[in-house]
N, C-alpha and C positions, 0 to 999 in steps of 0.2 A: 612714174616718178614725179615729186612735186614739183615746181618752179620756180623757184628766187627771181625776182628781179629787184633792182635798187631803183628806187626813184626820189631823186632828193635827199640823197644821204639817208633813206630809209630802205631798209630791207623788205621788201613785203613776198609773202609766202601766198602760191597760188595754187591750188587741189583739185583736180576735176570731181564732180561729180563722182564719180566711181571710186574715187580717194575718199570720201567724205562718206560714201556708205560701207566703203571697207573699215572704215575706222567705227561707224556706229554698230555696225556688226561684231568687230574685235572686241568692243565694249560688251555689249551683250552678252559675249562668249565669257569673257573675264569677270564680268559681272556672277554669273551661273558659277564659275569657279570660285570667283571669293564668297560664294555662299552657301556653297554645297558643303563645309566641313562644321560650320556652326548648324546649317540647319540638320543634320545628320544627330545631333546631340539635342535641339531642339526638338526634334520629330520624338526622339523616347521620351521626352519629358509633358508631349502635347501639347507645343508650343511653337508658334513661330513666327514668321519674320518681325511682325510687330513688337514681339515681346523682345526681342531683342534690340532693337533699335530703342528699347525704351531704357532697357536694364544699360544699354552703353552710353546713352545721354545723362541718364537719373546717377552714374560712375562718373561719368565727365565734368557733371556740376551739382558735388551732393549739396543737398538743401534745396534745387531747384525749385519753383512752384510749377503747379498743374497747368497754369498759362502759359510761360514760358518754353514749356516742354511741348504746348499745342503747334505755339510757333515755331519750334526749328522743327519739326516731326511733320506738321502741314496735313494733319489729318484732323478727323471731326473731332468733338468732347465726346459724342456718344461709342467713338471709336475707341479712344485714348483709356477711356473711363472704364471699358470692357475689361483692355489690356491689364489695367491695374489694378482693375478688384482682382482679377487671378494671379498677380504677381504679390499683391499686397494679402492675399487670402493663403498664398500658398510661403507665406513668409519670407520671399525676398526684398521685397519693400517695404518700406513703412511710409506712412503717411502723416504729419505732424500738422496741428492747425498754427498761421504765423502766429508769432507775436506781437508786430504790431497790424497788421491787419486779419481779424480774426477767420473772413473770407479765404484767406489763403492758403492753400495745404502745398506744405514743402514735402520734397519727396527722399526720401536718404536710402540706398540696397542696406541692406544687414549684412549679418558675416554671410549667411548663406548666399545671397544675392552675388554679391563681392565673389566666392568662390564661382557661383558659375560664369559671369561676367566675365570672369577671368579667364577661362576655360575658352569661351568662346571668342576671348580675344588673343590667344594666342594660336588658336586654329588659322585666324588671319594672319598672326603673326607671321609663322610659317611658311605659308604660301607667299607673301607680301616680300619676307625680306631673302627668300629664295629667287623670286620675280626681280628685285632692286640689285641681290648682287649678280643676277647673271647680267640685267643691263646697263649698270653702272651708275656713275652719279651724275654725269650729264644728263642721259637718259630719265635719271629718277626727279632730276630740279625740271626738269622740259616737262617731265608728266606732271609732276604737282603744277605746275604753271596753268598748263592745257585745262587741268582742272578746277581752277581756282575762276576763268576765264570762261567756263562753262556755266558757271554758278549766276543765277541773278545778282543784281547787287544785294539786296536784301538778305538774302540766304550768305551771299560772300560778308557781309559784315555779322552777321551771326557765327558763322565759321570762326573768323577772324577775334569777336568777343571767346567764345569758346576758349580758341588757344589761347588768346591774351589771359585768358583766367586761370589756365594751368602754371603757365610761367614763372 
């Protein structure tokens, strides 16, 4: 079990070792969980984890550009670029040159896109808000926390833009 101590009017949380690989291990596990019901719908379409993490960011912020999508994604151009000729060949994205920078291809899903996006984000849904109501709301703001706090800063204020653009 963990250990609270206070010092200075501060709480601090201490984890041995063994705590700290149980928990990277439970990730791991949950990790393989939250992916096994999109990538199941992705494997008949010959597609996977990349194309989706693309089809759920290019839904998150339509009109993104191809650079912006490099940086929260964190993989190559020659990666990215794979991705999206087969999503863009197979009709769920489209690619638009900017308007005012003619360099820049904004990215939008189509309806097709949009349908499977959807698909695959309610596979997470699912599992996600069966996961939140068995362990409650405590439980669910302490995990978003734990995760926000694992993030770089870079990546957390990417995060952070993201939601702020839904809102």
């Amino acid at each position: 079990m963990a250990e609270t101590r206070r010092i200075q009017g501060e709480t601090l949380l201490y984890l041995t070792d063994e705590q700290l690989r149980q928990g990277a291990e439970a990730m791991f596990f949950a990790y393989r969980g939250f992916t096994a019901d999109p990538d199941r719908i992705l494997d008949e379409l010959s597609y996977g984890r990349a194309h989706h993490r693309a089809l759920h960011f290019i839904h998150s912020a339509p009109g993104t550009t191809v650079n912006n999508l490099l940086a929260i994604l964190g993989v190559t151009k020659q990666s990215l670029n794979r991705v999206l000729r087969t999503l863009i060949g197979d009709g769920l994205v489209e690619s638009r040159v900017g308007r005012i920078d003619k360099r820049e291809r904004h990215l939008k899903l189509t309806a097709e896109g949009e349908a499977l996006e959807r698909e695959l984000a309610e596979a997470q849904r699912v599992r996600m808000r069966r996961a939140f109501r068995e362990a409650g709301p405590e439980a669910v703001a302490g995990f978003r926390r734990v995760l926000e706090e694992m993030m770089d800063p870079e990546m957390r204020g990417q995060y952070h833009a993201l939601r702020e653009g839904r809102e």
